[in-house]
C-alpha positions as CSV (number, residue, x, y, z in Angstrom):
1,X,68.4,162.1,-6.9
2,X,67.8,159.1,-4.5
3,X,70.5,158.1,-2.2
4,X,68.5,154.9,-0.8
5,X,69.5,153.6,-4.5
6,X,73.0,153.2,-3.7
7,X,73.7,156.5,-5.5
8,X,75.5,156.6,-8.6
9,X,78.5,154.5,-7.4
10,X,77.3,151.1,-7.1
11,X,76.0,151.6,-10.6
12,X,79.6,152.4,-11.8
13,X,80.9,149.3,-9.4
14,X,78.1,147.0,-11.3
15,X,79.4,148.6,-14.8
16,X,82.7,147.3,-14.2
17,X,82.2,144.1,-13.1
18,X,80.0,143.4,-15.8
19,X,82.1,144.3,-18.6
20,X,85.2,142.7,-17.4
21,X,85.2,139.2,-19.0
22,X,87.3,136.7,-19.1
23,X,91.1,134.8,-18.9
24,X,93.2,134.1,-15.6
25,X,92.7,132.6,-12.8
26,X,91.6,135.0,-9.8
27,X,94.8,136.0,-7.2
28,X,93.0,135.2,-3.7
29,X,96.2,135.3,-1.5
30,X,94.7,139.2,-0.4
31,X,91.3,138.2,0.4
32,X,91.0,137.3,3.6
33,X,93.2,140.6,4.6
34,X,90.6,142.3,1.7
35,X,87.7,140.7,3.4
36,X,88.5,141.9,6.8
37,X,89.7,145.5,5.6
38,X,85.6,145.6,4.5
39,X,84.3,144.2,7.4
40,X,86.3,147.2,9.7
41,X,84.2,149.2,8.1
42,X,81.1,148.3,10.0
43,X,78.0,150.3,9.3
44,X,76.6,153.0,11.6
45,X,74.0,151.9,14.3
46,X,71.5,154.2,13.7
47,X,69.1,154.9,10.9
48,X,70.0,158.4,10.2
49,X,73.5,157.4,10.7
50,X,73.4,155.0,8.1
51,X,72.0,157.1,5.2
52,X,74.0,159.3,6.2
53,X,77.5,157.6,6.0
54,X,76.4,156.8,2.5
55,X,75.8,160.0,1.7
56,X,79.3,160.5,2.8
57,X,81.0,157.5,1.1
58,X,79.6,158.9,-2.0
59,X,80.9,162.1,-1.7
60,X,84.1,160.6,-0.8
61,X,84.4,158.3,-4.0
62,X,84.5,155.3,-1.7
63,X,83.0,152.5,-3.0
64,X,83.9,150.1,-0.3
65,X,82.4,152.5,2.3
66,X,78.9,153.1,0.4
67,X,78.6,149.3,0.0
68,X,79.2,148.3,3.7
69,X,76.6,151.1,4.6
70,X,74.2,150.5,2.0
71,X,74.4,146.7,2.0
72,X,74.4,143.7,4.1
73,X,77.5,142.0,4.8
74,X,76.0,139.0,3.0
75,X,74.9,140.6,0.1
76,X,78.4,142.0,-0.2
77,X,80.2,138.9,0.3
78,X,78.3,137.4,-2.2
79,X,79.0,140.0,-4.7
80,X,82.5,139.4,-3.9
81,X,81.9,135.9,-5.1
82,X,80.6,136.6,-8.0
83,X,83.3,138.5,-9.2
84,X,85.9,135.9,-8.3
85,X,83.5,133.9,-10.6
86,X,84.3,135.9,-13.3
87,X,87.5,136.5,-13.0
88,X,88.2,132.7,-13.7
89,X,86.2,133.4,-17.4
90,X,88.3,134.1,-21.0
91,X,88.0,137.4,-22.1
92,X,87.4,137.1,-25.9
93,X,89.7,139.2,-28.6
94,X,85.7,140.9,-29.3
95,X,85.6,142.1,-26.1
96,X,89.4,142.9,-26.0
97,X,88.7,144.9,-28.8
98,X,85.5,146.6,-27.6
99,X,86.9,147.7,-24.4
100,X,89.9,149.4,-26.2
101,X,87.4,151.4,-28.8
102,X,85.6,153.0,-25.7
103,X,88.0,153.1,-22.6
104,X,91.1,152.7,-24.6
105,X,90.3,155.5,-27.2
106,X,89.3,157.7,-24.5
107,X,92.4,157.4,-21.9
108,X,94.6,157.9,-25.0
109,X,97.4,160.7,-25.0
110,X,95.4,162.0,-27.4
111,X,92.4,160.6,-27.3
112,X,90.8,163.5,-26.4
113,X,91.7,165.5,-29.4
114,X,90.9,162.6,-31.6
115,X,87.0,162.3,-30.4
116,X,86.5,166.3,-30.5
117,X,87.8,166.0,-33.9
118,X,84.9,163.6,-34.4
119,X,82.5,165.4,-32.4
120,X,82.8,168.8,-33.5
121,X,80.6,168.5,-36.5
122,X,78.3,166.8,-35.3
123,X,77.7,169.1,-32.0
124,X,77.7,172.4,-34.6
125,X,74.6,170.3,-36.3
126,X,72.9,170.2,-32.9
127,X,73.0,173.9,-31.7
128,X,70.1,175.1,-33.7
129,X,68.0,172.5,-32.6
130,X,68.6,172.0,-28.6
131,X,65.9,174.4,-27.6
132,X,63.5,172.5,-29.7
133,X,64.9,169.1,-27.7
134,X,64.6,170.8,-24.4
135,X,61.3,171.8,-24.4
136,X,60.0,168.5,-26.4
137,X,61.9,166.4,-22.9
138,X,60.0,169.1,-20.7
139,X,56.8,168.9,-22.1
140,X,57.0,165.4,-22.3
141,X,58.1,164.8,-18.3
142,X,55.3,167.4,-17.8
143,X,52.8,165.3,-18.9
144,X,54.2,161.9,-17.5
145,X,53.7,163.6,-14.0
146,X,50.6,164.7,-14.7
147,X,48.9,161.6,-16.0
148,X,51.0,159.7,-13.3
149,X,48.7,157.6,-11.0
150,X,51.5,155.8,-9.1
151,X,52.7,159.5,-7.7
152,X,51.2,160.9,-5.0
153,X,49.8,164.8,-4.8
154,X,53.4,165.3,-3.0
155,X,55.5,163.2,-5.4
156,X,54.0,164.6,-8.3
157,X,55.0,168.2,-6.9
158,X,58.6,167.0,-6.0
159,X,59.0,165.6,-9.9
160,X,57.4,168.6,-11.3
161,X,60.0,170.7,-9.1
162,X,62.6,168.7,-10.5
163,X,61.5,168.8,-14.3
164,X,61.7,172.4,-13.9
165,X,64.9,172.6,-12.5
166,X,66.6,170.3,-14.7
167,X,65.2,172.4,-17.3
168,X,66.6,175.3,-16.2
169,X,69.8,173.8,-15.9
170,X,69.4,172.5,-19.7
171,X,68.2,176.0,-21.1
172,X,71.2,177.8,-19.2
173,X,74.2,175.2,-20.3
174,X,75.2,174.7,-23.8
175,X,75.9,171.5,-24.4
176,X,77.2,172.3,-27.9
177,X,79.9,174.1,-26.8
178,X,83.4,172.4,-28.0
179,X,85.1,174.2,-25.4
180,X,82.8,172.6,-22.7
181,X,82.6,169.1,-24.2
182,X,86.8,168.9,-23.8
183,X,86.3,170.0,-20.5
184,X,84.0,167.3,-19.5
185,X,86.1,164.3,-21.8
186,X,89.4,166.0,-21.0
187,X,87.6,165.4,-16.9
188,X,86.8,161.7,-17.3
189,X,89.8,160.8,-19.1
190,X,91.8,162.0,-16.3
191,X,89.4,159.8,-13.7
192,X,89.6,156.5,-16.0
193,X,93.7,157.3,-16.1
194,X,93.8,157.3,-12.4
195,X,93.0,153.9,-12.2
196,X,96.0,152.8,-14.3
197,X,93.8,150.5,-16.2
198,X,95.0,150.6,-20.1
199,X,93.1,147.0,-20.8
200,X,90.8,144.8,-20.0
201,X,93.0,142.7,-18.8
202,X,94.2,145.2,-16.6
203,X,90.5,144.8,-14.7
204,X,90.5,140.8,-14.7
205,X,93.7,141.3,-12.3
206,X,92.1,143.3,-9.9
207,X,90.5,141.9,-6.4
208,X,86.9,142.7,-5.5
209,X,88.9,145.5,-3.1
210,X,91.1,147.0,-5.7
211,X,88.1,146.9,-8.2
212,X,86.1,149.4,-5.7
213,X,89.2,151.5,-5.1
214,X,89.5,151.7,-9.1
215,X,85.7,152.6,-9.3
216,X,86.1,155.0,-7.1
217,X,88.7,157.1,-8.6
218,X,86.5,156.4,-12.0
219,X,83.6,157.6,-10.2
220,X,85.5,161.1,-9.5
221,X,86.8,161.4,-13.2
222,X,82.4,160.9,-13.8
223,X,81.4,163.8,-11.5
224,X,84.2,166.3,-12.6
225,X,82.6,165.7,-15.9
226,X,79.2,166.4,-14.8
227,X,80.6,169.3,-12.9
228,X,82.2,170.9,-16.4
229,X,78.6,171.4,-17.3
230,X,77.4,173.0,-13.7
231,X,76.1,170.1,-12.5
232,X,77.6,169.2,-9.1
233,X,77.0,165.8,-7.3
234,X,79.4,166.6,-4.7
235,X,77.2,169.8,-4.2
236,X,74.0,167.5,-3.5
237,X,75.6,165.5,-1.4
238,X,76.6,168.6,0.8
239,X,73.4,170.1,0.9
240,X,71.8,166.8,2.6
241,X,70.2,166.5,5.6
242,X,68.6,163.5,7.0
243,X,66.0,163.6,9.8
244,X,63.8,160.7,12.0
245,X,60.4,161.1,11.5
246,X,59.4,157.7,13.3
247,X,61.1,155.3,14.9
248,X,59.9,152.1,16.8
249,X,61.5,148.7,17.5
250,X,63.6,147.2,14.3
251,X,61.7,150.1,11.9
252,X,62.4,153.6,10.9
253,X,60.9,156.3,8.5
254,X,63.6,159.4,7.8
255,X,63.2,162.1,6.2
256,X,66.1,162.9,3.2
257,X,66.2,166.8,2.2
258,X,68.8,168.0,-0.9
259,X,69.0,170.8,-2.7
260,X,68.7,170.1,-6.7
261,X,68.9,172.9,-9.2
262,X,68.8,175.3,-6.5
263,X,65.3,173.9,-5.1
264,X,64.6,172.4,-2.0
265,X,63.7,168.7,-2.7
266,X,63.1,165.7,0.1
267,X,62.2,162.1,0.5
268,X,61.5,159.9,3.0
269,X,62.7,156.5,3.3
270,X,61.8,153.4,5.5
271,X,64.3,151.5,7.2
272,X,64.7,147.8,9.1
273,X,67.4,147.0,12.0
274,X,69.0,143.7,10.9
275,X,71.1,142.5,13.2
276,X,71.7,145.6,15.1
277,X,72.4,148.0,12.0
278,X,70.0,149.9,9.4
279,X,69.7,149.0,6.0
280,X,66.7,150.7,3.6
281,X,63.8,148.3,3.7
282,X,62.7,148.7,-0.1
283,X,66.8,147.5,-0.8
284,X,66.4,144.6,1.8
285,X,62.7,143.8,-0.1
286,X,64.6,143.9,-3.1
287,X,67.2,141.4,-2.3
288,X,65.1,139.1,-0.8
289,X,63.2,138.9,-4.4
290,X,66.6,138.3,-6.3
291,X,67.1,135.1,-4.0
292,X,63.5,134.0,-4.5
293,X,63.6,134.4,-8.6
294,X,67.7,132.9,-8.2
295,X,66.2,130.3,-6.4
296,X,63.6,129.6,-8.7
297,X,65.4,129.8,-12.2
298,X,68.0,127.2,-10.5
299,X,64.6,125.0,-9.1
300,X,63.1,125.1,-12.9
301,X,67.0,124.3,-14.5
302,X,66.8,121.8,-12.0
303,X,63.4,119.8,-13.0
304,X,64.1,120.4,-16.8
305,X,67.4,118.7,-16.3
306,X,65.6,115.7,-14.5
307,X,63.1,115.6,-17.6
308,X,65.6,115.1,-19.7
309,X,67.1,112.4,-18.1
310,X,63.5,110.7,-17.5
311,X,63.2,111.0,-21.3
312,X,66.6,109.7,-22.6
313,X,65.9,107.0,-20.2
314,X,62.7,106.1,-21.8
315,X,64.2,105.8,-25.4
């Protein structure tokens, strides 16, 4: 579990903006008030402090507060663009329909009963043969490590570690369990419900703002039901600690320590000072590559374009 990756809540942020679609025009009366509301939130000033309040922000469901830590105000402004972007698209009656099959079906008054009625069968099936799954994914992860030559001595230990614990956690749990598997639906439902969203539409309408504050309460619903199974993010994010190993100048190395399965597990993670606050330097390498290939798809659009025009001019 990595949390210079943004964690699990971005991922759930990026999920909803991507499947959102289409049809009226965006609202931008609240942004500026939105815009400022995220810009309060100003990140931490130093390097531990940073990782730190993401850390935090996650365990808090706060998607707006694990951005502003984990990203640059740029980036984040132009994510905010982007979504405006879509908002202005149509949603189609396919993807209308879609969305109520999968988030509709599942935030029903009964949609819970409904997909254990479905599921049941099909989880009796599986019981006999889960220990034969568990030890073919073991074995398997086993051997990945082993042959691994991007790992490191180190790494390969901490993966190894982790295979065994997730193991553990897979041998002890019975994921065929009807009684379980409500649990953990009956858990998300309740999450998705919070947001009040009944329709896709119901997503189109929301700001970038209102779209983290909605991903974060979905984001709860997701860990209570991982947690119906044993498996506690909140509980990782409490056992963290984050150290300095180095620092010098704009440049930082910490140390990140967790507690997974009941092991001891750690990381460390480079950071760069940009403009007087810390921001991981792999996510800053990363978003400097996005531009460059943006940059470049919109350069070769660009020339094709002109081609085309050189050749229609010829005929």
């Amino acid at each position: 579990m990595s949390f210079r990756h943004s964690l699990i809540a971005v991922a759930l942020a990026t999920a909803l903006l991507a499947g959102c679609g289409k049809d009226e025009a965006p609202q931008n009366a609240a942004a500026p008030a939105e815009k400022a509301a995220v810009q309060a939130l100003a990140p931490v000033s130093s390097a531990a402090g940073s990782v730190d309040a993401q850390v935090k922000a996650f365990r808090n469901n706060d998607l707006k507060a694990l951005l502003v830590a984990a990203l640059p105000a740029a980036e984040i402004e132009r994510m905010r663009g982007e979504w405006d972007k879509n908002r202005q698209e149509t949603i189609s009656e396919e993807d209308r329909a879609e969305f109520a099959e999968n988030w509709g079906k599942l935030t029903a008054p009964d949609g819970v009963d409904k997909i254990m009625a479905e599921i049941e069968p099909q989880l009796a099936q599986m019981k006999p043969q889960m220990a034969g799954m568990i030890a073919m994914v073991q074995g398997g992860a086993q051997m990945s490590i082993a042959q691994s030559t991007d790992l490191t001595e180190s790494q390969k230990a901490q993966a190894t570690a982790f295979v065994q614990g997730l193991s553990g956690w897979l041998n002890k749990t019975d994921f065929t369990d009807p009684a379980l598997m409500r649990s953990s639906l009956t858990a998300l439902a309740d999450g998705l419900r919070a947001t009040g969203i009944t329709k896709l539409d119901d997503i189109k309408a929301l700001s970038f703002d209102q779209l983290l504050e909605k991903g974060g309460m979905a984001m709860g619903g997701l860990k209570n039901a991982f947690a119906a199974y044993g498996f506690s993010l909140d509980a990782i994010a409490d056992s963290v600690k984050t150290e300095v190993v180095t620092e010098a100048g704009d440049s930082a190395k910490l140390k990140v320590s967790y507690a997974l399965f009941d092991s001891p597990m750690s990381f460390e993670s480079e950071m760069t000072r940009v403009d007087g606050k810390w921001y991981g330097k792999d996510m800053l390498a990363s978003l400097e590559k996005a531009k460059a290939e943006a940059s470049a798809e919109v350069a070769d659009a660009e020339e094709a374009s002109d081609e085309a025009e050189e050749e229609a001019a010829a005929e």
